[in-house]
C-alpha positions in Angstrom: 27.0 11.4 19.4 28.9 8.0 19.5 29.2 4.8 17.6 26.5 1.6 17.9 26.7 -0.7 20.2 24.7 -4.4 19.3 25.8 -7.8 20.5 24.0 -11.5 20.3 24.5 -14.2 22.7 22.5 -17.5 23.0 21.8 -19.4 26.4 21.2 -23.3 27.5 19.9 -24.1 30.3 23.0 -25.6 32.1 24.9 -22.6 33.0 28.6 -21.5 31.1 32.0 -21.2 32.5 30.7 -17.8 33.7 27.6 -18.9 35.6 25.4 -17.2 33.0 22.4 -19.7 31.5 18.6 -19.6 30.9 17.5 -18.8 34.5 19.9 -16.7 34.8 19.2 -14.1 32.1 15.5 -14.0 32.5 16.3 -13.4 36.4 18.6 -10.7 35.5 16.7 -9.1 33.1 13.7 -9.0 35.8 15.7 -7.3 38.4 15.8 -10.5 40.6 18.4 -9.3 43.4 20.5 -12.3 43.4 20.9 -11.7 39.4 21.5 -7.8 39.5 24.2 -7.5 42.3 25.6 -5.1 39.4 22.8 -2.1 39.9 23.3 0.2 42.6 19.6 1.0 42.3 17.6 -1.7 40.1 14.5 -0.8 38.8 11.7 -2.8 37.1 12.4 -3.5 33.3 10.2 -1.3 31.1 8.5 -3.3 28.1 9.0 -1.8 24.5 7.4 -4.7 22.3 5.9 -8.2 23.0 5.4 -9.1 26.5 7.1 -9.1 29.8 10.5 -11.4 30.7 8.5 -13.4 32.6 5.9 -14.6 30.1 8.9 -15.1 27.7 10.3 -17.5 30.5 7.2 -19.6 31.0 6.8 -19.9 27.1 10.9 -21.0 27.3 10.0 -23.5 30.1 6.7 -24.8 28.5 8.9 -25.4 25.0 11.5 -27.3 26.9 9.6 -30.1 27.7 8.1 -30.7 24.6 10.8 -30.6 22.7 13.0 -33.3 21.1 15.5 -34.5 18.6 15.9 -37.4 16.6 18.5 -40.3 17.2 19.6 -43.2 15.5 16.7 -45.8 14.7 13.7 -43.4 14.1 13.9 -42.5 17.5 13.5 -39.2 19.8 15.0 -37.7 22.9 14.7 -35.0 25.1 16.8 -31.8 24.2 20.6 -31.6 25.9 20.2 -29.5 29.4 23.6 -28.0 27.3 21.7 -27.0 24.1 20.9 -23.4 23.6 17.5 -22.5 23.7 17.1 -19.1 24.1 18.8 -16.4 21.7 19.2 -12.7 23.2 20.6 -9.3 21.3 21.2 -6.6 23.6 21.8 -3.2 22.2 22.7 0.1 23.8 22.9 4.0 22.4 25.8 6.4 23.5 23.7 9.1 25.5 24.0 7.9 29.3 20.6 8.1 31.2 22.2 11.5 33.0 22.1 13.5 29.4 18.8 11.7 28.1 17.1 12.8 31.6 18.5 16.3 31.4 17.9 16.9 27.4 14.2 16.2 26.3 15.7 16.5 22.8 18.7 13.3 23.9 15.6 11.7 25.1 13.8 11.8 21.4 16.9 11.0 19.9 17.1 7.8 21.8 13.6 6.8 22.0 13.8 7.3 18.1 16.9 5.2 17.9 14.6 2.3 20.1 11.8 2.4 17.5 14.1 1.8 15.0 16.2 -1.1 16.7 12.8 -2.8 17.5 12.1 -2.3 14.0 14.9 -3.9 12.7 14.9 -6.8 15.1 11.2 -7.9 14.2 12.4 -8.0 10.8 15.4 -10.0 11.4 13.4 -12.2 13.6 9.7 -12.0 13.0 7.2 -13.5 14.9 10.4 -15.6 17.2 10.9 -12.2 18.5 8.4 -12.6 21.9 10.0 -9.5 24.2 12.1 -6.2 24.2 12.4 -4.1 27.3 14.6 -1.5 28.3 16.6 -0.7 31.7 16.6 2.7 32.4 18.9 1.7 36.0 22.3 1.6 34.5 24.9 3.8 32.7 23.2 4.2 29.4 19.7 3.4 27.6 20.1 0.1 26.2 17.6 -2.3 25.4 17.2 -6.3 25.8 15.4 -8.3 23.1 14.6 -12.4 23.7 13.7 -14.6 20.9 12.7 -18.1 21.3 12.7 -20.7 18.1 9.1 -22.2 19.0 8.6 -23.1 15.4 11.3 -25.7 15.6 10.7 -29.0 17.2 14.5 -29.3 18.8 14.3 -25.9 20.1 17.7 -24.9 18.5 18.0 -21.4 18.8 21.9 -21.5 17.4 19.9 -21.3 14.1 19.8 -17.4 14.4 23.4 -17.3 15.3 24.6 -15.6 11.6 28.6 -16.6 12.6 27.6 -20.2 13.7 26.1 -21.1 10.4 27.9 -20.0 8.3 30.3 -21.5 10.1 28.8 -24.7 10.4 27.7 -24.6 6.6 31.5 -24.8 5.9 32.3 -27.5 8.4 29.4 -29.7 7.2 30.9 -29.3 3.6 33.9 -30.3 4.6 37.3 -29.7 3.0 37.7 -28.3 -1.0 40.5 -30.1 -2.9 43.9 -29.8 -1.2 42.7 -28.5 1.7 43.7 -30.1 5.3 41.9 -29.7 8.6 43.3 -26.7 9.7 42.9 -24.8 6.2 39.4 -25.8 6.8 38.6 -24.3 9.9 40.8 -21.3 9.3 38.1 -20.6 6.0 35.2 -21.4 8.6 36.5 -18.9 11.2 36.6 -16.4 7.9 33.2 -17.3 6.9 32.0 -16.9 10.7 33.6 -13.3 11.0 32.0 -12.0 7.4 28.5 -13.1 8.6 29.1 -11.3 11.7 30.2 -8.0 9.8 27.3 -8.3 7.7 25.2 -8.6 10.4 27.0 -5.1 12.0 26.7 -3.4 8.7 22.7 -4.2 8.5 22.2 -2.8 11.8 24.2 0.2 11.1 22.4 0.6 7.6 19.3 0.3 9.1 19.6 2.3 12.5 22.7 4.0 13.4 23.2 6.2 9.8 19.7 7.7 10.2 20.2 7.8 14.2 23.9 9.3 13.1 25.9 7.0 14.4 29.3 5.7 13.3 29.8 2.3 12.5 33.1 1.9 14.8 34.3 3.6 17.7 37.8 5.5 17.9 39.9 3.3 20.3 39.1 0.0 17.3 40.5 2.3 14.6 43.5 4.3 16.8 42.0 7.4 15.7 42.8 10.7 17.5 40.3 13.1 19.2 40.5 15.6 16.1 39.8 12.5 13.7 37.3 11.2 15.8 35.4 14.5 16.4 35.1 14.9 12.7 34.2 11.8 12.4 31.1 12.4 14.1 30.2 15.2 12.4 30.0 13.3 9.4 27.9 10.7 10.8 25.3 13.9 11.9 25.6 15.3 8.3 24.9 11.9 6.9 21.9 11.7 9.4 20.2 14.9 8.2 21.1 14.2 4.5 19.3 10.7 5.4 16.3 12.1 6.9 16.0 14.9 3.8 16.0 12.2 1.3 13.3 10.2 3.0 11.1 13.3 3.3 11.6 14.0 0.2 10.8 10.8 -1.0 7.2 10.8 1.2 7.1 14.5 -0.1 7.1 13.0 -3.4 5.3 9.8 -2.6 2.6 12.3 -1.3 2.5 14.2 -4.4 2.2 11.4 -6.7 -0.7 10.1 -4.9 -2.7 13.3 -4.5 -1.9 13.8 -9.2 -3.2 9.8 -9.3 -6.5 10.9 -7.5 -6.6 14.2 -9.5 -6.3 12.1 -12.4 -8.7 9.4 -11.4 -11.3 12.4 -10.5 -10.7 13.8 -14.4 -11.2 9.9 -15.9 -14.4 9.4 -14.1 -15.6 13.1 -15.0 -14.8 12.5 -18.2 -16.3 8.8 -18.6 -19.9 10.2 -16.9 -19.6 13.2 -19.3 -19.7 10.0 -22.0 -22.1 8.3 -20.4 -24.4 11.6 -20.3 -23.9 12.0 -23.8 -24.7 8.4 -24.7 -28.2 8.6 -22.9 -28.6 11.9 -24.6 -28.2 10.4 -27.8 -30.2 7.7 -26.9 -33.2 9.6 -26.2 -32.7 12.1 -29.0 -33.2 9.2 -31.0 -36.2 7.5 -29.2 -37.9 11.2 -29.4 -37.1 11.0 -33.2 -38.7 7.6 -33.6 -42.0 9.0 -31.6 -42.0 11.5 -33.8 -41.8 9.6 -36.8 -44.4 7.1 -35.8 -46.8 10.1 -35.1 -46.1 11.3 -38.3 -46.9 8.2 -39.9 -50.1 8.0 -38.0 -50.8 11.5 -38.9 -50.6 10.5 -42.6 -52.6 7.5 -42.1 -55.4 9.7 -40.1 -55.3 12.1 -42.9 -56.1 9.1 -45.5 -58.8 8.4 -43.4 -59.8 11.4 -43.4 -59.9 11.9 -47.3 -61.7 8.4 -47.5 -64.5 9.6 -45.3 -64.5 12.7 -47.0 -65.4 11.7 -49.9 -68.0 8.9 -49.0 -70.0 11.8 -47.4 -69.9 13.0 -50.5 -71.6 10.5 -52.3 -73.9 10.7 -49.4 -75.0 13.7 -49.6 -75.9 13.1 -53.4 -77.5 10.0 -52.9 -79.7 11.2 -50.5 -79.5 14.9 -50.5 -80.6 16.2 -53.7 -80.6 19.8 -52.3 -77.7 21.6 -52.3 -77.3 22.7 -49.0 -79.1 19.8 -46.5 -78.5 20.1 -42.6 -77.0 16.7 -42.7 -74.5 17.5 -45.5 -73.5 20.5 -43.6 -73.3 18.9 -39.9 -71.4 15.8 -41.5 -69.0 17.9 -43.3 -68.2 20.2 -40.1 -67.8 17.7 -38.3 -65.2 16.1 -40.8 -63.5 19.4 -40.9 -63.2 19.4 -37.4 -61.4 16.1 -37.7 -59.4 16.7 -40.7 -57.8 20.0 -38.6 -57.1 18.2 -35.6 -55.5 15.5 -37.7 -53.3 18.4 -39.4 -52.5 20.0 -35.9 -51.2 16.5 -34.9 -48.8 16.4 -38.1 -47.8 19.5 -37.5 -47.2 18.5 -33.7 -45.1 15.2 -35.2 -43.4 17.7 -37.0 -42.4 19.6 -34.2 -41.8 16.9 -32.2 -38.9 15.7 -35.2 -37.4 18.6 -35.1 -37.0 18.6 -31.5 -35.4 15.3 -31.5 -32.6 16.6 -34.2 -31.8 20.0 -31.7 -31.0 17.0 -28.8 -29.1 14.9 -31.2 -26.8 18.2 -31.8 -26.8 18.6 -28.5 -25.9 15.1 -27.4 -23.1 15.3 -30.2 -21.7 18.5 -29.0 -21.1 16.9 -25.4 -19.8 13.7 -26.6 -17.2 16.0 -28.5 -16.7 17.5 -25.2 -16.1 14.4 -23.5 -13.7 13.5 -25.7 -11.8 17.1 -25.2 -11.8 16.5 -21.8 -10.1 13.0 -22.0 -7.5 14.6 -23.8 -6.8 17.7 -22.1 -6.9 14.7 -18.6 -4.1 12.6 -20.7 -2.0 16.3 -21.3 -2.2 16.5 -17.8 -0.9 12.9 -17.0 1.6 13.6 -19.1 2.5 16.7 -17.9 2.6 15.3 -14.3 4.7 12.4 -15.0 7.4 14.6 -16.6 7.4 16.9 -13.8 7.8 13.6 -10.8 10.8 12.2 -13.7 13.9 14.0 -11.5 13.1 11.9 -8.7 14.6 8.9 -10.0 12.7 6.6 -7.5 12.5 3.4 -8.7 9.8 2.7 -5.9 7.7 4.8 -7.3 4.7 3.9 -9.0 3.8 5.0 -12.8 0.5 7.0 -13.1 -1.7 4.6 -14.9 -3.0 6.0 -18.0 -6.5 7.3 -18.6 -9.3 5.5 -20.3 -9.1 6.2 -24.1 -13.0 7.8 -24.1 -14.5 7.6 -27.8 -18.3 8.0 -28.5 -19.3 7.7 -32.2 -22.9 7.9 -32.4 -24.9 6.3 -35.2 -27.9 8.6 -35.7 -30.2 7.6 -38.3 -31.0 10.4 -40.8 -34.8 11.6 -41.4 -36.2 13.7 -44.1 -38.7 16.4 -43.4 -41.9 15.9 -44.3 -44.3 18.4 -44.6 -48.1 17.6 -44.1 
């Protein structure tokens, strides 16, 4: 392996000392022959994100002549053909495109690499960033990223310049007490360098440790071959122990879901276990208030009974003077026959009340086991969370703590009656 390569440039329209402005890049970066006189063999441009370099130009063209500044007086003008409008980042990984077309495993390696890069860049530049593609016709695999500053009316796109601003923020500040021109700019020019490191050292936190590699090259640091070569096998040791703690981490992450849902499942066993038990209750003691209206109405039909009972009695004497009468004997079968179905249905209320205290047992015996079950769920929380405590994440969520269930039924007491 090798050590990261990233650089940032931004482009005006008018062309630089070099030659090198708007038109220029986007023809380059197309493979327009009069822009790539440096390819032996130029190729078309491959796109990784966003859309193609020419689409980026025609939105870059299409911005331009909207876009204006404001002057003295409230007043607007068109942009500066010298103001830069375009920002670029170009970055390229060590294997050259011999190894990565030899070595399928160099070519994961790199295309790896390139999904992390345009990861990182669409997080340092969000929705600004409108293209990266990748050449595949020079020395090594490298990749081209364009991002425009449409959100901004004067099309400034020194804004994502890290070294000019912070730059500029010390300029525009102007000199601290006892501090002369030259001290100034000498603090700007350190201010402009440390935003440019930091910039280096996000990239290479971000991509190059878990890609494995090194922050600097050996010729920067005078380092010898030996030096260098164990350099690099640091930087692959600190790639694997990179990728082992992020597995470990989705390992974990994995695990701590799958004991939430496990959880969950228990809680909401648990709670329709209660609610069961609450409906049991419930119509343990409907069936107990059936039965003790019935009972009631067996005692009242039994009155009744009694009542008539007797008035056939005095029936019979008023009008029956002999002892045994086929009226008296048909009226009082009959009442008999009345009088036992009246019993058999107090004796059926009965029933029925005793029925109604075996499902209010019942119903209290699964509310109790509800509640065991809620607490043998909260054990296992418990347990669970102990077990995930090594892990020291502080990403990772807390399980959220089961319900509390409680069920205290309020069953009336009855007294057995016998008719």
């Amino acid at each position: 392996m090798g050590y990261q390569f990233i650089h940032m440039e931004s482009y005006a329209r008018k062309p630089d000392a070099k030659g090198r402005g708007a038109d220029f890049i986007f023809a380059e970066a197309s493979r327009k022959p009069e822009a790539c006189v440096h390819v032996s063999a130029p190729t078309s441009p491959i796109i990784v994100y966003g859309v193609g370099v020419e689409a980026v130009q025609e939105l870059h063209d299409s911005a331009v002549i909207s876009a204006a500044v404001e002057v003295k007086g409230s007043k607007s003008r068109k942009i500066r053909q010298d103001q830069k409008t375009v920002h670029t980042v170009v970055a390229s990984h060590p294997y050259t495109m011999e190894e990565i077309r030899a070595d399928p495993t160099k070519r994961r390696e790199a295309e790896e690499w390139e999904r992390r890069t345009v990861a990182w860049l669409r997080d340092q530049y969000g929705d600004d960033l409108k293209s990266v593609i990748r050449h595949e016709d020079e020395s090594h695999w490298h990749i081209h990223a364009y991002i425009l500053p449409l959100s901004d009316p004067g099309l400034k796109a020194a804004r994502y310049h890290p070294g000019m601003t912070a730059k500029r923020a010390v300029m525009d500040a102007g000199p601290i007490a006892g501090e002369n021109q030259k001290a100034l700019g000498k603090r700007a020019d350190a201010q402009y360098k440390t935003a440019m490191r930091q910039w280096q050292d996000s990239y290479h936190e971000a991509v190059a440790i878990p890609s494995g590699l090194t922050r600097l090259g050996p010729q920067r640091r005078r380092l010898s071959r030996d030096e260098w070569q164990r350099e690099q096998v640091q930087a692959k040791s600190l790639q694997k122990v990179v990728q082992r703690a992020r597995q470990l981490k989705a390992d974990g992450e994995t695990y701590i879901d799958r004991t939430k849902t496990e959880a969950a499942k228990i809680a909401a066993d648990a709670a329709r276990a209660q609610e069961a038990a609450r409906k049991a209750a419930a119509a343990a003691l409907a069936a107990q208030d059936r039965a003790r209206q019935e009972q009631e109405q067996a005692r009242a039909s039994m009155a009744d009974a009694e009542r008539y009972s007797g008035w056939a009695g005095r029936l019979r004497a008023v009008w029956d003077k002999f002892r045994e009468s086929k009226m008296a004997g048909r009226i009082r079968n009959e009442l008999l026959g009345e009088i036992d179905r009246w019993r058999d249905a107090a004796k059926d209320a009965e029933r029925r009340q005793l029925e109604a205290e075996r499902q209010r047992h019942e119903a209290e015996q699964k509310a109790r086991a509800a509640q065991d079950a809620a607490f043998r769920a909260g054990i296992e929380r418990d347990r669970l969370r102990s077990m995930l405590t090594p892990v020291n994440d502080p990403d990772t969520p807390e399980l959220s703590p089961s319900p509390k269930l409680t069920l205290k039924p309020n069953f009336e007491k009855t007294e057995k009656r016998d008719v």
